[in-house]
C-alpha positions, 0 to 999 in steps of 0.5 A: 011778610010771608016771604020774610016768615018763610026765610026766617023758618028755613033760616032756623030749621038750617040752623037746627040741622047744622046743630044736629049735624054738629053733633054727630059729625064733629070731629076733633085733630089730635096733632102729634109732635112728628106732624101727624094729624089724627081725625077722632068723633069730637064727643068721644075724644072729650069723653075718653080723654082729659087733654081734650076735654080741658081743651074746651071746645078747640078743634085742634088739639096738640098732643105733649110728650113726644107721642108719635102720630100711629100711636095716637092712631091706635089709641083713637082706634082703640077708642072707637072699638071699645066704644061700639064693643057692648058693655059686656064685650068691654073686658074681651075687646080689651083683652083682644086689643092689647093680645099680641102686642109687643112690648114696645107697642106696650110702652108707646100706649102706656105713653100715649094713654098718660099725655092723652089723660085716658085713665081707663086705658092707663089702668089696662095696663096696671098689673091685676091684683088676686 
């Protein structure tokens, strides 16, 4: 009996542990049109992206509109930085992450951050009103 109590404690602490994990090491595979398959931290993909969260849960996830694999790339880039960045470093991490960028790099985000469902990313690029 006490063996069978012992199993069974061990049994839900792994089960705790692997919960624990999941959460921390999840990841989701946001699969491009060209082949490319981009690995981003699960939680923050549903956070930053619509096309994810509608997703409910799956692990791969294709990405529509014919957006290349390295623009993914940079916008999970993109994701984790803004994401590490401070609340009050936000605005000047944005401003580096899109300084130096040519127009084409411009448009592909602009591309990518629609079929993503990134709202906060597609607004970057809406012109500033005074």
């Amino acid at each position: 009996m006490a063996a069978a109590a012992t199993t069974m404690a061990a049994s839900q602490h792994d089960a705790k542990q692997a919960a624990e994990g999941e959460g921390t090491a999840a990841t989701v595979v946001l699969r491009c049109f060209d082949g490319v398959k981009v690995a981003v931290p699960a939680a923050l993909a549903r956070g930053r992206s619509g096309l994810v969260a509608a997703a409910a849960g799956e692990r791969v996830v294709d990405v529509p509109g014919n957006v290349h694999g390295p623009v993914v790339a940079k916008v999970a880039a993109y994701w984790e930085g803004r994401a590490a960045a401070k609340e009050e470093e936000g605005a000047a991490f944005d401003a580096a992450f899109l300084a130096g960028l040519r127009h084409d790099a411009l448009v592909d985000l602009i591309h990518a951050a629609h079929h993503l469902g990134d709202a906060a990313l597609f607004d970057l690029f809406r012109p500033t009103r005074a």
